[in-house]
SESE-281008 format. One line per field, with one value per atom (N, C-alpha, C): residue number from 0; residue in three letters; chain; x, y, z. Coordinates in nm, 3 decimals, padded with zeros to 5 digits. Each point is the difference from the previous one (the first is absolute). Example, Ala and Ser with C-alpha at 12.3 -4.5 7.8 and 13.67 -1.06 7.14 Angstrom:
BEGIN
seq = 0  0  0  1  1  1
type = ALA  ALA  ALA  SER  SER  SER
mol = A  A  A  A  A  A
X = 01.319  -00.089  00.090  -00.035  00.082  -00.077
Y = -00.569  00.119  00.120  00.105  00.119  00.109
Z = 00.780  00.000  00.000  -00.072  00.006  00.073
This chain:
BEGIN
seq = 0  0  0  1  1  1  2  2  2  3  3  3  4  4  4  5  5  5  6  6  6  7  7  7  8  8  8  9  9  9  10  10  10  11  11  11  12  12  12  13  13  13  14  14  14  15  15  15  16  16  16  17  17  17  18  18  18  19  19  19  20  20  20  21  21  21  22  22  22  23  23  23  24  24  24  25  25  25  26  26  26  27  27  27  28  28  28  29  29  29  30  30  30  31  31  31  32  32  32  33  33  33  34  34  34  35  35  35  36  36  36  37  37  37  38  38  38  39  39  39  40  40  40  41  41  41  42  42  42  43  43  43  44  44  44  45  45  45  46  46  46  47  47  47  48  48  48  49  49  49  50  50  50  51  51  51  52  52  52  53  53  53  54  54  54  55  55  55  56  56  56  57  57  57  58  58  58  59  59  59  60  60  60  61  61  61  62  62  62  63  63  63  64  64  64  65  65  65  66  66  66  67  67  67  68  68  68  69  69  69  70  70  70  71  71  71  72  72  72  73  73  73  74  74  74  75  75  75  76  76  76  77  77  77  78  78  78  79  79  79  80  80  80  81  81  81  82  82  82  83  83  83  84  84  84  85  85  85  86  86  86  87  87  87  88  88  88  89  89  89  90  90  90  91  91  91  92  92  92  93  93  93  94  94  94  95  95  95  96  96  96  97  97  97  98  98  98  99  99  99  100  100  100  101  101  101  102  102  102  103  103  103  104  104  104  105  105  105  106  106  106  107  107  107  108  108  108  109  109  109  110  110  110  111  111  111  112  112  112  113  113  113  114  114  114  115  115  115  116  116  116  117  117  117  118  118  118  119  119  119  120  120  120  121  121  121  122  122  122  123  123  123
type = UNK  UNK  UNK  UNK  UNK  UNK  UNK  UNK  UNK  UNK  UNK  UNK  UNK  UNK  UNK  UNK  UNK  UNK  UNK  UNK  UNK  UNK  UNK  UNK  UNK  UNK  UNK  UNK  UNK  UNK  UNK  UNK  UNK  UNK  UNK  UNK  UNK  UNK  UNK  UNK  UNK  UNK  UNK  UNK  UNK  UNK  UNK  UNK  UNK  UNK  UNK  UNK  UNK  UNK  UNK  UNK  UNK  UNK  UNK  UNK  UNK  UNK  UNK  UNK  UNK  UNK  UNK  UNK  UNK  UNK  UNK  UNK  UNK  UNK  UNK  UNK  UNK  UNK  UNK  UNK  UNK  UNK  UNK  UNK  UNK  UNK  UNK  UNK  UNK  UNK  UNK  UNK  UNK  UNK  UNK  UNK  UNK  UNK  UNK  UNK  UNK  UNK  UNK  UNK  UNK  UNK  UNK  UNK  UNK  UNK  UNK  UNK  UNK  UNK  UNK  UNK  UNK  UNK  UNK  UNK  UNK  UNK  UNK  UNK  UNK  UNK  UNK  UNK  UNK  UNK  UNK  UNK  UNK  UNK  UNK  UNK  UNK  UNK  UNK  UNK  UNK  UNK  UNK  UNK  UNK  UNK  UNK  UNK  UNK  UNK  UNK  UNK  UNK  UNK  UNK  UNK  UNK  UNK  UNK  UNK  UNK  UNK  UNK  UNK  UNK  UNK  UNK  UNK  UNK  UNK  UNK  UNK  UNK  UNK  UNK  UNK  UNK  UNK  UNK  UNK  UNK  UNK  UNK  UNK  UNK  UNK  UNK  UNK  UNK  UNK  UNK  UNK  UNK  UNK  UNK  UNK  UNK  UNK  UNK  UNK  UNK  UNK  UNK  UNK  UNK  UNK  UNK  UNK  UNK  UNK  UNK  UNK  UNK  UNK  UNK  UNK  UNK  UNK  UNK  UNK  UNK  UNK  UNK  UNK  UNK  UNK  UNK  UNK  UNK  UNK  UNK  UNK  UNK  UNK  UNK  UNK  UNK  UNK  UNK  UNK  UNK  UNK  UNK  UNK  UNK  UNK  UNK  UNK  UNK  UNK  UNK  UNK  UNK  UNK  UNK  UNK  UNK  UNK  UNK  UNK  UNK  UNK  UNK  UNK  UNK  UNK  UNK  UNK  UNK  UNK  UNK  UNK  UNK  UNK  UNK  UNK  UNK  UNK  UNK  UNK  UNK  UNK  UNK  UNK  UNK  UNK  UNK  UNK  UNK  UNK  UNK  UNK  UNK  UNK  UNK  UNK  UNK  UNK  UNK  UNK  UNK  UNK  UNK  UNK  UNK  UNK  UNK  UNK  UNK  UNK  UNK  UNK  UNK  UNK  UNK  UNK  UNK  UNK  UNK  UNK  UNK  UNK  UNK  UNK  UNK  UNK  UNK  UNK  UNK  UNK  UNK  UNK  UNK  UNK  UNK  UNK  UNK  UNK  UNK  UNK  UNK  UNK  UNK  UNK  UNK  UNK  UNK  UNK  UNK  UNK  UNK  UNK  UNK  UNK  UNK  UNK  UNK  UNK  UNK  UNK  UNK  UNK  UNK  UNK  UNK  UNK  UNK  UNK  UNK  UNK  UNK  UNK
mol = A  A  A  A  A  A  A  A  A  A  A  A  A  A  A  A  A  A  A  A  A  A  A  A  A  A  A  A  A  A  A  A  A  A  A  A  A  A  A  A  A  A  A  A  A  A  A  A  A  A  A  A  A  A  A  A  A  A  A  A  A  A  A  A  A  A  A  A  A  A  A  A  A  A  A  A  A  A  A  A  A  A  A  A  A  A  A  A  A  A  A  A  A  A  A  A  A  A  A  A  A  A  A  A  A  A  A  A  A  A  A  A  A  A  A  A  A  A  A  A  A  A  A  A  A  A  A  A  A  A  A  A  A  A  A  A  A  A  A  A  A  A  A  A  A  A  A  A  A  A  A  A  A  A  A  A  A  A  A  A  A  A  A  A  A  A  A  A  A  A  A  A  A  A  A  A  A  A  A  A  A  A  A  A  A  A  A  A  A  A  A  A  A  A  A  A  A  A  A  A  A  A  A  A  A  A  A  A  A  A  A  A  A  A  A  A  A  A  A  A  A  A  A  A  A  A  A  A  A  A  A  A  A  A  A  A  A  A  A  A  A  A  A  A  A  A  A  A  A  A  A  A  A  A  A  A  A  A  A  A  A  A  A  A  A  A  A  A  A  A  A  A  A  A  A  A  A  A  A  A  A  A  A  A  A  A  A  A  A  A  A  A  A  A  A  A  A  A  A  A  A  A  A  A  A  A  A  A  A  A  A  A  A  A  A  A  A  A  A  A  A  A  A  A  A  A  A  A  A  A  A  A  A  A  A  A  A  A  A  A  A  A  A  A  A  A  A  A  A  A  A  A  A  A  A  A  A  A  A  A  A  A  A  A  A  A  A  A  A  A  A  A
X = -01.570  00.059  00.056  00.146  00.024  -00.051  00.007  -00.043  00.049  -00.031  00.052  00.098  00.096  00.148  -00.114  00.059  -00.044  00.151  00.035  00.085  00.025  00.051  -00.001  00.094  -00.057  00.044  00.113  00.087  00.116  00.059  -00.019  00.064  00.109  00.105  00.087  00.137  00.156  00.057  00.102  00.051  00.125  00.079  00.104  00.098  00.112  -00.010  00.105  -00.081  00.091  -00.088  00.078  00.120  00.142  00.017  -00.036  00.064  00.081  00.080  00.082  00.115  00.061  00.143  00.089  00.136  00.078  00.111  00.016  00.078  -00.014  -00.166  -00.054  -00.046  00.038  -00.003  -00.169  -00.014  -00.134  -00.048  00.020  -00.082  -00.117  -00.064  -00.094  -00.028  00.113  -00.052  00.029  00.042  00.010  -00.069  -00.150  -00.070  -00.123  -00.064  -00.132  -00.098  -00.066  -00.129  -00.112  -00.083  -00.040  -00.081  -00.116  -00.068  -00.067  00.013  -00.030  -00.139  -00.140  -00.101  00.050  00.081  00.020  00.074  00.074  00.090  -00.111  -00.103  -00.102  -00.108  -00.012  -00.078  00.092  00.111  00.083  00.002  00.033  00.009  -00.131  -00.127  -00.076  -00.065  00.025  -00.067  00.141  00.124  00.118  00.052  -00.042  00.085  -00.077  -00.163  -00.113  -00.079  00.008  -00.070  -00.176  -00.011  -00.102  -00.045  -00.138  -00.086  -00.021  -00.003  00.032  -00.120  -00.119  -00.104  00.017  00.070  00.021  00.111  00.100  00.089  -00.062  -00.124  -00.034  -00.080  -00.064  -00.075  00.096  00.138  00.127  00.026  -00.021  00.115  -00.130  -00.150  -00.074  -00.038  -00.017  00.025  -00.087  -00.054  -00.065  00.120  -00.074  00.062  00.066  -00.042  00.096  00.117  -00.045  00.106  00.149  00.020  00.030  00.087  -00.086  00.053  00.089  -00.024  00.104  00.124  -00.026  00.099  00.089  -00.052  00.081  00.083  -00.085  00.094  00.076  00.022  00.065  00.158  -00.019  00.067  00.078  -00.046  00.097  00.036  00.001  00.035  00.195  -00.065  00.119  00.117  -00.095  00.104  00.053  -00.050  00.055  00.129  -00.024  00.095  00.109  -00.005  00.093  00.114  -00.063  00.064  00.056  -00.108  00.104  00.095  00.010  00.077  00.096  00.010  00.055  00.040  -00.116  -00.047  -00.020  00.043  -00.011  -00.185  -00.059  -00.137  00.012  -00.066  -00.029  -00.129  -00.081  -00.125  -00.026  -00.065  -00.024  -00.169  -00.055  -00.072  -00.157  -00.069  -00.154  -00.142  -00.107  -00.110  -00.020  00.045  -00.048  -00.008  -00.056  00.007  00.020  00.096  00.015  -00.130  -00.020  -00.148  -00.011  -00.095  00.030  00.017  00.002  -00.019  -00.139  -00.097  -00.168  -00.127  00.120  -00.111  -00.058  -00.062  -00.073  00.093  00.097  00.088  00.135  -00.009  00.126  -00.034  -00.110  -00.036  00.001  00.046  00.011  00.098  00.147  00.101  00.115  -00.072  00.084  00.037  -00.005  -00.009  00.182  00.083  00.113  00.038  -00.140  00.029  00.104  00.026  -00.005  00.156  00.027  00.096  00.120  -00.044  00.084  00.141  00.081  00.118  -00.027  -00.126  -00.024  -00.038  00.038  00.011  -00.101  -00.024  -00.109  -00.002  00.128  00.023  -00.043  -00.004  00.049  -00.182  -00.136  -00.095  -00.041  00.058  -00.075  00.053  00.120  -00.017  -00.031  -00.078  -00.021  -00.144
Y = -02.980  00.096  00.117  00.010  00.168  00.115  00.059  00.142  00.085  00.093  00.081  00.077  00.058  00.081  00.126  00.104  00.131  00.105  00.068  00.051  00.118  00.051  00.147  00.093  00.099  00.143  00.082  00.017  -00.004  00.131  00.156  00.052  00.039  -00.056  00.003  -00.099  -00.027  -00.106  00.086  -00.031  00.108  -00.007  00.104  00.052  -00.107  -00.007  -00.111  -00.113  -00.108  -00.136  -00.053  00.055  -00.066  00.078  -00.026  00.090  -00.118  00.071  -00.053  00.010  -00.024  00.028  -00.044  00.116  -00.015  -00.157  -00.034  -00.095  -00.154  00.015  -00.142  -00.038  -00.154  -00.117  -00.044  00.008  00.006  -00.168  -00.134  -00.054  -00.038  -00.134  00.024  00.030  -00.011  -00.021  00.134  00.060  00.183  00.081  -00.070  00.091  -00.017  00.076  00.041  00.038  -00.062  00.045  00.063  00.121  00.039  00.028  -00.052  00.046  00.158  -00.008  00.123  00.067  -00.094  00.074  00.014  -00.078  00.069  00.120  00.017  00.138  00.112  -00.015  00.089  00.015  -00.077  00.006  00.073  00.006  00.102  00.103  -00.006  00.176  00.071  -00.011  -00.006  00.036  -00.106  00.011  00.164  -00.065  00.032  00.147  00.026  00.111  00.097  -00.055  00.066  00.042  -00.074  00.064  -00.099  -00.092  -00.058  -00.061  -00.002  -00.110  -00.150  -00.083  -00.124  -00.067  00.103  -00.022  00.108  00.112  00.086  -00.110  -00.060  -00.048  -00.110  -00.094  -00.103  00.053  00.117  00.051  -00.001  00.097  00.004  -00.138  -00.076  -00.165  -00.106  00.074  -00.106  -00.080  -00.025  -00.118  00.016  -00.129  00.080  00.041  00.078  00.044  -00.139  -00.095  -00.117  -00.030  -00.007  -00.024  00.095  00.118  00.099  -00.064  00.010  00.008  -00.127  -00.094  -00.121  00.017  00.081  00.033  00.066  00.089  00.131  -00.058  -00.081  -00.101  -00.039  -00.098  -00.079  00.107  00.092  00.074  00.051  00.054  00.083  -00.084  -00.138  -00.101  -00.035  00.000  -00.044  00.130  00.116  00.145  -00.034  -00.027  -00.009  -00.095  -00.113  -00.069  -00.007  00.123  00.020  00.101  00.082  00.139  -00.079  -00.093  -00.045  -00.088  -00.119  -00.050  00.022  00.123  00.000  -00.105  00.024  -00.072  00.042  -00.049  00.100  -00.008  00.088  -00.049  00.037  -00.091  00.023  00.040  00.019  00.029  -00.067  -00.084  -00.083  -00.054  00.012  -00.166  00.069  -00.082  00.023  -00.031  00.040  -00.001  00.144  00.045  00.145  -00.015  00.157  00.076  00.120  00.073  00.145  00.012  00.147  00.040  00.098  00.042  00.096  00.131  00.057  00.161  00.010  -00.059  00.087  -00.089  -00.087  -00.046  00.126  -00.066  00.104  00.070  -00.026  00.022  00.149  -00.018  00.012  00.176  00.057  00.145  00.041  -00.044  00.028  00.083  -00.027  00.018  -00.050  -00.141  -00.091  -00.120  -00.001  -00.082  00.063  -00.138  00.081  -00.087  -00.062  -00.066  00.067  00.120  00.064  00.058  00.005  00.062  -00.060  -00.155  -00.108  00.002  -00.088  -00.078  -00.104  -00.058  -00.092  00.048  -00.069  -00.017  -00.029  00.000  00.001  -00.169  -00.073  -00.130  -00.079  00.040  -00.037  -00.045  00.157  -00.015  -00.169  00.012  -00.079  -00.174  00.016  -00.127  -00.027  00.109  -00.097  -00.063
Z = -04.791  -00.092  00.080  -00.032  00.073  -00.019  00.113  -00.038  -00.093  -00.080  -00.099  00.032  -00.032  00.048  00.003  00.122  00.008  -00.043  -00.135  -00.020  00.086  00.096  00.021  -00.089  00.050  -00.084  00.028  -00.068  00.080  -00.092  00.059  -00.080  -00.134  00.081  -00.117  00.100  -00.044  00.021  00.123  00.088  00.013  -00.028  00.020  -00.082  00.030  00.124  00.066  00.048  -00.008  00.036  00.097  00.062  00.076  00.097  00.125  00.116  00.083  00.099  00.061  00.073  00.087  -00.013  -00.073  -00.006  -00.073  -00.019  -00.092  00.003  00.063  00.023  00.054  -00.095  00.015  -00.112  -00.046  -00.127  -00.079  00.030  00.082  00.024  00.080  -00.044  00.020  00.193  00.086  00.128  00.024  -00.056  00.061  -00.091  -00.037  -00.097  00.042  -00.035  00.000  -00.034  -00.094  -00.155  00.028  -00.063  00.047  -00.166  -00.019  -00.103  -00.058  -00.079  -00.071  00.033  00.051  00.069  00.157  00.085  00.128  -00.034  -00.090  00.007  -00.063  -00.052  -00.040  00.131  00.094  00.132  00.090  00.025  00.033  -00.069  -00.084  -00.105  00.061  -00.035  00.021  00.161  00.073  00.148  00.072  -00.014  00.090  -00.061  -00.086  -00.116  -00.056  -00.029  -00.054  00.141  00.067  00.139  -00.054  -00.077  -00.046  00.136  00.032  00.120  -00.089  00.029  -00.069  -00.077  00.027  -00.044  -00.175  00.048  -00.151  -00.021  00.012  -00.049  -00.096  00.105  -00.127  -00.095  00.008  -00.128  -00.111  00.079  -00.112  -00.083  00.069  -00.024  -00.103  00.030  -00.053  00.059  00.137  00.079  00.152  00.079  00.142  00.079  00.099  00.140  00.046  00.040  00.056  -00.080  -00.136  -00.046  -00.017  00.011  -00.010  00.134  00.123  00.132  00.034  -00.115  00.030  -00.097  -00.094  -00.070  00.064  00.076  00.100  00.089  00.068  00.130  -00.046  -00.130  -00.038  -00.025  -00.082  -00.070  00.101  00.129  00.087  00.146  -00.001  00.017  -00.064  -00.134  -00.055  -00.017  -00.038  00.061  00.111  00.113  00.172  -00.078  -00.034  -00.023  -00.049  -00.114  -00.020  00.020  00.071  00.089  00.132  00.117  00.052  -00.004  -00.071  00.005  -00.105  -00.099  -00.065  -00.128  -00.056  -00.101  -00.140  -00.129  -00.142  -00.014  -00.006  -00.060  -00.143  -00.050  -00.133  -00.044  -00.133  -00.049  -00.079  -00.049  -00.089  -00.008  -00.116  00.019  00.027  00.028  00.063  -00.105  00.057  -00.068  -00.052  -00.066  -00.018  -00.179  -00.046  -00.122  00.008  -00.090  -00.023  -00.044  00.064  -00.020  -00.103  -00.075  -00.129  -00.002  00.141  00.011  -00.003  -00.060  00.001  00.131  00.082  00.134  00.091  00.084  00.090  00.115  -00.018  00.076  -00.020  -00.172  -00.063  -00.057  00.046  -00.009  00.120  00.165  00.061  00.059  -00.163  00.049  00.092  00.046  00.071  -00.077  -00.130  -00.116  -00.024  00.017  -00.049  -00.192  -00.078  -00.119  -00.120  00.049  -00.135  00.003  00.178  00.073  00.018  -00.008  00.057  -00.159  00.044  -00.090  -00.115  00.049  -00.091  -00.159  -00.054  -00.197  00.002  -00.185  -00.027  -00.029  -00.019  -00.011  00.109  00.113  00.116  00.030  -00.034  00.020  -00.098  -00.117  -00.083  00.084  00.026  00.041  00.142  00.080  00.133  -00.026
């Protein structure tokens, strides 16, 4: 029997999901996916100044896991800065979190701050 899915916690969505250079072609060999909890392990580790051990408290999740998320995530950043690549955001194991985790009175909780609808919460 598989193991049970571990959802992480994933603030809120970003604003943009498309980086890239200009005028390079949206398939699949000049792209680059990048799920919605690695872009919250960045927010987080790279932006919040978070140690990856506060980061998985943030996310719900252990320290290893966190730290493979991280690799993974700024891996595929490298990838797409050098070779000039569109990354996209999409996808992952995560849940919008409700604003009232242990995390989200810290002030590093951006639930409330973010773009996302109230539609948007109900259907992830």
């Amino acid at each position: 029997m598989p193991r049970p899915r571990k959802w992480r916690n994933v603030c809120c969505l970003p604003e943009n999901n498309r980086f890239g250079p200009i005028g390079s072609s949206l398939d699949q060999e000049h792209a680059v996916y990048m799920t919605v909890d690695e872009y919250e392990a960045i927010r987080l580790i790279d932006l919040e100044g978070f140690t990856q051990e506060q980061c998985a408290n943030q996310m719900h999740v252990a320290r290893t896991t966190v730290q493979g998320i991280y690799d993974t995530a700024r891996t595929k950043l490298a990838q797409a800065l050098v070779n000039g690549k569109v990354l996209f955001i999409e996808g992952g194991e995560y849940h919008l979190c409700d604003g009232h985790g242990p995390g989200c009175t810290s002030g590093n909780c951006h639930r409330f701050g973010c773009n996302s609808t109230i539609e948007e919460i109900k259907t992830t």
